[in-house]
Structure formats: C-alpha cells, structure tokens
C-alpha positions as CSV (number, residue, x, y, z in Angstrom):
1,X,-29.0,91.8,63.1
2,X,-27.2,88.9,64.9
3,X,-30.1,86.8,64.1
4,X,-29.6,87.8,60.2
5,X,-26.0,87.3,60.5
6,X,-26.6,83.8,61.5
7,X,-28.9,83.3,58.4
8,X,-26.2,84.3,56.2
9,X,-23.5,82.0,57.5
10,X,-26.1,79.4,57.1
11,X,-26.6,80.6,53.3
12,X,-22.8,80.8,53.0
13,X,-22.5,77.2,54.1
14,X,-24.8,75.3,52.3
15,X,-23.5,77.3,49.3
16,X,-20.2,76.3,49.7
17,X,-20.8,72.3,50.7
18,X,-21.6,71.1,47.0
19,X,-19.0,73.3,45.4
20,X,-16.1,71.4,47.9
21,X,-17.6,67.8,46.9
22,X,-17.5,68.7,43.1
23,X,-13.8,69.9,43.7
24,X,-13.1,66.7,45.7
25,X,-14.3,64.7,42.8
26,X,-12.1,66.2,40.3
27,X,-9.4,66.0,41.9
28,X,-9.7,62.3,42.8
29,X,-10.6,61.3,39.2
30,X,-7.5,63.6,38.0
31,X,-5.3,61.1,40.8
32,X,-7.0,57.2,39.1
33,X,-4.8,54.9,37.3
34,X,-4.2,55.2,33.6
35,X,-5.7,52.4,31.6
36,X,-3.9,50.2,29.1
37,X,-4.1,50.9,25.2
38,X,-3.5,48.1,23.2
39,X,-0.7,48.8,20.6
40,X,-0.7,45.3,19.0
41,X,-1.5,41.9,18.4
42,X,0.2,39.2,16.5
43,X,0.6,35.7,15.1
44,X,0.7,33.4,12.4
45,X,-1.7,34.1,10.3
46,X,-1.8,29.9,9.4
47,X,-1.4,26.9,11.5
48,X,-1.9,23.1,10.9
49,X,-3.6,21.1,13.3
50,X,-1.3,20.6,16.2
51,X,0.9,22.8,15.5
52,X,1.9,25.4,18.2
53,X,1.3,28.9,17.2
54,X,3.4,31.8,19.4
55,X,0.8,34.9,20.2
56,X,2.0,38.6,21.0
57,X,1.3,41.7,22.7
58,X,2.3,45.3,23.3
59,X,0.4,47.7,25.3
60,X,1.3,51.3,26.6
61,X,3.3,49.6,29.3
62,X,5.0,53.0,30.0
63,X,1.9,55.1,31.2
64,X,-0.3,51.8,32.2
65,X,-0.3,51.4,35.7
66,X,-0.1,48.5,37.8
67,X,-1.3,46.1,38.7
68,X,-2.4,44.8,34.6
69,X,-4.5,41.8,33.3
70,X,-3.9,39.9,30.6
71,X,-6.4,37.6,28.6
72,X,-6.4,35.7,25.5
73,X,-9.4,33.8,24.1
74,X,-8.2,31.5,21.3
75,X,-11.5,31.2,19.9
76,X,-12.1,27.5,20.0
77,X,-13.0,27.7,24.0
78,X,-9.1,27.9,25.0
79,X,-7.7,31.2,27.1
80,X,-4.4,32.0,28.0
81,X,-2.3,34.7,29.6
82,X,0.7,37.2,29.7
83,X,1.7,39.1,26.6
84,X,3.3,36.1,25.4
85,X,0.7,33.0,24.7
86,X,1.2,29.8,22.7
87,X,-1.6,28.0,21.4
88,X,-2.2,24.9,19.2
89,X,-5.4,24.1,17.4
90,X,-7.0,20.0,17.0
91,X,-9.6,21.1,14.4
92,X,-9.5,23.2,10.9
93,X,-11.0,26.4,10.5
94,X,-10.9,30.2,11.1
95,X,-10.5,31.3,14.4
96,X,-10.8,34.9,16.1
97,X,-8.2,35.5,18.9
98,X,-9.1,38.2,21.1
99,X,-6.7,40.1,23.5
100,X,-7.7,42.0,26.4
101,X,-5.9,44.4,28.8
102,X,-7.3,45.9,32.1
103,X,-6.4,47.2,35.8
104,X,-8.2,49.7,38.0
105,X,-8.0,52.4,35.2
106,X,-10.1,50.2,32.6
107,X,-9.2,48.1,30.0
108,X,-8.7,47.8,26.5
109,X,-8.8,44.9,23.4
110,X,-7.7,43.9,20.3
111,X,-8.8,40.7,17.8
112,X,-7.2,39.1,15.3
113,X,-7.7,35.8,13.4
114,X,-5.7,32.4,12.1
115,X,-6.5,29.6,9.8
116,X,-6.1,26.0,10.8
117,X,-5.4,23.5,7.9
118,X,-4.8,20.2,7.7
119,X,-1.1,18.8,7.8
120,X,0.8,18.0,4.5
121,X,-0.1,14.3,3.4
122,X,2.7,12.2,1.5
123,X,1.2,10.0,-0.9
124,X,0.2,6.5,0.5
125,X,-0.8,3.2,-1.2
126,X,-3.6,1.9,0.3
127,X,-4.4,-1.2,-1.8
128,X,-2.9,-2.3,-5.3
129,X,-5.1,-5.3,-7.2
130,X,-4.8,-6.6,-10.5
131,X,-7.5,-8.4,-12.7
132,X,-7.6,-10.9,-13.3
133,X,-5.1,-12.9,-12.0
134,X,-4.1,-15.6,-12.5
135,X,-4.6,-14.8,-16.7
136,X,-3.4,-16.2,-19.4
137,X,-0.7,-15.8,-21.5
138,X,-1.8,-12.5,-24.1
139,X,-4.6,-11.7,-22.3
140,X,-4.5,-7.6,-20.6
141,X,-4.4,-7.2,-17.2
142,X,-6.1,-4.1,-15.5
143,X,-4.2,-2.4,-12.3
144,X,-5.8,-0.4,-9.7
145,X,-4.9,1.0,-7.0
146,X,-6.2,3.0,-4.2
147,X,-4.0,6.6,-3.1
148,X,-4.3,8.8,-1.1
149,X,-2.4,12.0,-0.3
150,X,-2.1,15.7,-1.0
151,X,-2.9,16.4,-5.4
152,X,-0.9,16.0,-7.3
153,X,0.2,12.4,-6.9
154,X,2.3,11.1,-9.9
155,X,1.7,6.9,-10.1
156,X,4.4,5.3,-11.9
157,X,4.0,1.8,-12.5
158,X,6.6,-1.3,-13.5
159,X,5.3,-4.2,-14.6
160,X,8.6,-7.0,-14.0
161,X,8.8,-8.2,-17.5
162,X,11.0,-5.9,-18.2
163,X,8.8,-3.7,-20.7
164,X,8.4,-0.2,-20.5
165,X,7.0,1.7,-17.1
166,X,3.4,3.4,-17.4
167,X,2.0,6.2,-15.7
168,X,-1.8,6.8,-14.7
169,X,-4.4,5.6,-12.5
170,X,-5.2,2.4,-14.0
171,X,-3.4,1.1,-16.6
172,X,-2.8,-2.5,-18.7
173,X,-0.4,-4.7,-19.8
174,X,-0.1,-8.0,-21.8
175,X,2.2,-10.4,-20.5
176,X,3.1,-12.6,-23.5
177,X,5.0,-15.2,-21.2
178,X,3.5,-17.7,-19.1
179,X,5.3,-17.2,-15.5
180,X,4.7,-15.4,-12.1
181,X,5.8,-11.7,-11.6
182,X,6.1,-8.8,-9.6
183,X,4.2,-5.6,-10.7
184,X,5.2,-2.4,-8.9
185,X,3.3,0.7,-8.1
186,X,5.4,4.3,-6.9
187,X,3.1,6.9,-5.9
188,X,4.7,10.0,-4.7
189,X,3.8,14.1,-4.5
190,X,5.7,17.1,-3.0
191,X,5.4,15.6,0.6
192,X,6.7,12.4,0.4
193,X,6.5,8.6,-1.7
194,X,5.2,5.3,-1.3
195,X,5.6,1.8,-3.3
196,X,3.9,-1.4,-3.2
197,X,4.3,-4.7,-5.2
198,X,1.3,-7.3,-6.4
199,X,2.4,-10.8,-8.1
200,X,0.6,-11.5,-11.0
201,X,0.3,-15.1,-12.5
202,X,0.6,-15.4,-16.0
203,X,-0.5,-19.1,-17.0
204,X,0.3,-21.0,-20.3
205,X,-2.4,-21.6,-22.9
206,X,-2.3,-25.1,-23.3
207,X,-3.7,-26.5,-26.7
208,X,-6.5,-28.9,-26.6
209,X,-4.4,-32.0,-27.0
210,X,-3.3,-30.9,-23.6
211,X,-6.5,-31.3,-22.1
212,X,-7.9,-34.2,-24.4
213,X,-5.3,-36.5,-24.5
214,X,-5.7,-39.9,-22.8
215,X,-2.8,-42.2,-23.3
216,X,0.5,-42.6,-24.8
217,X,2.1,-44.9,-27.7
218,X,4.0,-48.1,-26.2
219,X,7.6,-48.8,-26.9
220,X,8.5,-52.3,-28.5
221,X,11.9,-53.6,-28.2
222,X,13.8,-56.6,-30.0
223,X,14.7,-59.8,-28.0
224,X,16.9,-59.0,-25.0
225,X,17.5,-55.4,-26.6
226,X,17.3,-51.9,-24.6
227,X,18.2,-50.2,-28.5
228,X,15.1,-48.1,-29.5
229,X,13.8,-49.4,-33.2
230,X,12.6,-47.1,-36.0
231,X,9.1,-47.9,-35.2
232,X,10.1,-47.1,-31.2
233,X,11.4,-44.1,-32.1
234,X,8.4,-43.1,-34.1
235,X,5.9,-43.8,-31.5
236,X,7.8,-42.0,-28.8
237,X,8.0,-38.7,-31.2
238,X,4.5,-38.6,-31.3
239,X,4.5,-38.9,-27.4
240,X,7.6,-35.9,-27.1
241,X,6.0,-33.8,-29.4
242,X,2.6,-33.8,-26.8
243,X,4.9,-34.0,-23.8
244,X,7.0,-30.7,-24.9
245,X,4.1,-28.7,-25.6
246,X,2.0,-29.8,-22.7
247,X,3.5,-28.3,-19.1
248,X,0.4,-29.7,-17.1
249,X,1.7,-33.3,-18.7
250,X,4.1,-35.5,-16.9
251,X,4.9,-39.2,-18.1
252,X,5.9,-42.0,-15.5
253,X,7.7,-45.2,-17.8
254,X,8.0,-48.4,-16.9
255,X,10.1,-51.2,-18.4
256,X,9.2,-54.6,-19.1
257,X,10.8,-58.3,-20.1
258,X,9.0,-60.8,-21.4
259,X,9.8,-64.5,-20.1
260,X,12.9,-66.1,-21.3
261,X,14.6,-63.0,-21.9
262,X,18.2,-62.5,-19.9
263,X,18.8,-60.0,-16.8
264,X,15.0,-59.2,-16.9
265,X,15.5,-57.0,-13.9
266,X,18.5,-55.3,-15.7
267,X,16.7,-55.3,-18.8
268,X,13.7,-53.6,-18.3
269,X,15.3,-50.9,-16.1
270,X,17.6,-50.3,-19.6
271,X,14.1,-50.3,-21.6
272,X,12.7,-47.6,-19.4
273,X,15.9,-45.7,-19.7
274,X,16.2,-45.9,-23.3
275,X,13.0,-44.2,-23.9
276,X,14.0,-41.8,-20.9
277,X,16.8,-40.3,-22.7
278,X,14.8,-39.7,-26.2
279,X,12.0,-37.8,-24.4
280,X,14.9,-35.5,-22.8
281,X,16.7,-35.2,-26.0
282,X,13.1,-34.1,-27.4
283,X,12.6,-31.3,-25.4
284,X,10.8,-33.0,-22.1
285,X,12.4,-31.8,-18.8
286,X,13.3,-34.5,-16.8
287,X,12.0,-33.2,-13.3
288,X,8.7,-34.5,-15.5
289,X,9.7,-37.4,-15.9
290,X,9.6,-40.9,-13.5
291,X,11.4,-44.0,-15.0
292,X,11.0,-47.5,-13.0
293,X,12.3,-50.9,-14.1
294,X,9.1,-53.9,-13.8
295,X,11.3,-56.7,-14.2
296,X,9.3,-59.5,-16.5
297,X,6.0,-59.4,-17.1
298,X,3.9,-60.9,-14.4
299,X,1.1,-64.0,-15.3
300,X,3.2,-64.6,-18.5
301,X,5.4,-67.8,-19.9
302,X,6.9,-68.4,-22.9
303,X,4.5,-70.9,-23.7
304,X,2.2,-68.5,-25.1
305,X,2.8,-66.9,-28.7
306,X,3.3,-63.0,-29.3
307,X,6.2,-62.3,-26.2
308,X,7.1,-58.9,-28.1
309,X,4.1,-57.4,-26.5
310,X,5.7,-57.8,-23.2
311,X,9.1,-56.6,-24.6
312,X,8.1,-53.1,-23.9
313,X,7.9,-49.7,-22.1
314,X,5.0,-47.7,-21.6
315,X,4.5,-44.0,-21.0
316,X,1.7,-44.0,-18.5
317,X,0.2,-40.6,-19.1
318,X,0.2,-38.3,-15.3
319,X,-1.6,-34.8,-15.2
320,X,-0.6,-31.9,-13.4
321,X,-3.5,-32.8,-10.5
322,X,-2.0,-36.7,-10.5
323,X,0.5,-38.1,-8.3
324,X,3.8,-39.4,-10.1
C-alpha cells in the first residue's frame, strides 16, 4: 500500500507539472506590452523639387506602451524619425512613404505616397536674332527667338519704328527707312517675364549712279571773281543732284587762281566757298563736305593762253571707304 501510495503522488505530479507551465504562460502573455496601431499618416500629397514637405503620425498612444519606435522611409533612400518628419525631394517622381511603429509588444505600418514636380519656370529669353541684318531698306526681316519657360508663353514683339507690335514666334517686318534700330522681344507666362532687345541695321538703297560714278563737273569762274556763273551753276546741279541722293558720296573742293589774278590765296579759298554754299543750299549736308583754298595754280604763267581753266574749283569725288 505505501509503495502504491508513492506511485500515485508520482502520477499526481507529473500530471500536474505541464498544467502549471501552461498556466504560467498565459498569464505572462496576458502581462506583455500592448503594440502600437497606426491611426494615420499624412502629407502633401505634391511637392516640387526642394521643397520641404511636413510628414505626420498618430498611433494609439493611449494603450501603446513604452518604450515606442518610430521610422519613416521616404522612398528615395532617405529615413527619418518621430511622429513629426520633414523631408524634401532633389528629383521628380512618385514616391511611397512608409511609417512604422514598434516596441516590445510588436509593431505596426502605414504607406502613403507624394509627387515631386518640377518648380514653376518664368519665361526666359535665351537668344533673340534677326535676319538678315544689316538689310536694306523694304526688304522683310525675320525674328527668332529662343524661350523657354512653363506653356503658355505669350511673345510680344516691338519693332522701334514706331509701327504696330506683333505677337507670335517668329514674325516680320519691313523697315521702309534706312537707319539703325532697336527691336524688342517680351516674353512672359503666369510665372513671371522677360525682355530682350536686338539692333537691326536698315541700309539705304543707293541707285547705280551711286556706285558708278567717277568724277564730278568743274567750276569756272570769271577773272578775279568768287560769283558762281550760269554755266557754274549748271555744272554744280548736276553734281548736288548725285551728291543728295548718294549718302556713301562725300565731295572735298578745292579752289584755284590762275596767274595774274589778285589775292590768289583769298581768291581761291572764296572759289571753294562759293561752290560750298550752293551744294548746302541743294540738299548736301555739310559734315560731307571738305572745302580748302589752293592758292594759284602751280607750273602756270600768264604767258600761256586759256588761264580760265585755272580759274576754277573742283569737286574731287570721296567715297564712303575714302579718306576726306
């Protein structure tokens, strides 16, 4: 009997044993910390590049026990922490942000996602040509320009001859007038403007005469006389009437004497001056014209016939490309 008894308290024992570990282990999982829940996750849903985004949490912060881990993975090989996260982004595209929270208890995650775009872009002028230039005078004149900038980009241009502005990419325009001026281009969107200016040179066409002409009519002058005669004046017309319609023509006039003639110094100078004031009064600037007095003729005495040949002033012919 006592050796039975002993059995049974054995029995009893090993019986028992498992049943107080399982117990145990209840109880001690019932006692573990209580994980986080993630409630929400937020932030812009866009961002530009370089622009700082703000990032937010909320958990079950009341029931969660300490101590907690937060992670943030920005998507783009960037992590961060707290329940609070800034972030900014240095390329475009769509990113997935994923928040994590965890402690002894376990842990728990949420994802959401952003777009990076570009910044806006103002419009900017890159280049501005015109062709051709120089042109001349009635000739059309293309503009181009190169813009860049967020569509759309309204291009306004001026052309400094005071006609009408034009709009578009690339447009033309006649200048009718020989001269040098300032075209304008404004290019502007919902961002922001630019302007830039190109000179355009506008050159005269010059009829043939301009270009084919090789010398001028004499003047001939009476016997210490500076007085233009009819047959001066008629000479010299022909000359203004070349001169006035030729800007790439200047004239450089010198006065003569011929021997025996009075004040030849004085005289000549006078010659050179007569014929100076009929070009001006014909419509010849005088910033194109040189006047110089020769004195008397040199290698010449009254001993040979025909002096009014050296009673004279010539209009010695200079082009544009000729000193004066």
């Amino acid at each position: 009997m006592k050796f039975a008894s002993r059995a049974n308290a054995q029995f009893s024992s090993s019986l028992w044993l498992p049943l107080l570990l399982l117990a145990g282990g209840l109880f001690l999982t019932g006692c573990g910390a209580t994980a986080p829940v993630v409630q929400s996750v937020s932030g812009p849903d866009t961002l530009e590049i370089e622009e700082t985004g703000t990032f937010e949490a909320s958990i079950n912060s009341q029931e969660a026990d300490e101590p907690l881990t937060y992670t943030w993975r920005f998507g783009d090989g960037s992590t961060g922490s707290g329940l609070l996260a800034n972030h900014s982004y240095s390329s475009t595209g769509r990113y997935a942000i994923r928040f994590q929270a965890s402690n002894e208890g376990g842990s728990d995650s949420d994802t959401i996602s952003v777009r990076v775009v570009a910044p806006p872009q103002p419009a900017s002028i890159r280049s501005i040509n015109a062709r051709p230039n120089p042109v001349d005078e009635g000739e059309p004149v293309r503009f181009r320009s190169n813009v860049q900038g967020d569509a759309p980009i309204r291009r306004t241009w001026s052309f400094g001859d005071e006609s009408a502005s034009s709009e578009g990419r690339s447009p033309t325009h006649t200048y009718e007038e020989p001269g040098q001026y300032t075209a304008r281009l404004r290019a502007r969107n919902d961002v922001g403007s630019d302007s830039r200016t190109v000179t355009v040179r506008v050159n005269r066409v010059l009829p043939d005469v301009c270009t084919t002409v090789g010398k001028l009519n004499g003047a001939f002058f009476g016997r210490n006389s500076s007085t233009l005669t009819d047959e001066a004046r008629g000479s010299l017309q022909e000359n203004a009437d070349i001169l006035s319609q030729c800007p790439n023509l200047s004239v450089r006039i010198e006065g003569y004497a011929a021997p025996g003639e009075r004040n030849e110094q004085s005289l000549s100078e006078d010659r050179a001056e007569a014929v100076t004031d009929f070009y001006q009064n014909n419509g010849v600037p005088g910033s194109r014209i040189a006047t110089t007095g020769q004195g008397q003729v040199e290698g010449v005495t009254t001993k040979k016939g025909g002096t009014r040949q050296y009673r004279r002033a010539d209009s010695i012919l200079q082009r544009e490309d000729d000193g004066m």
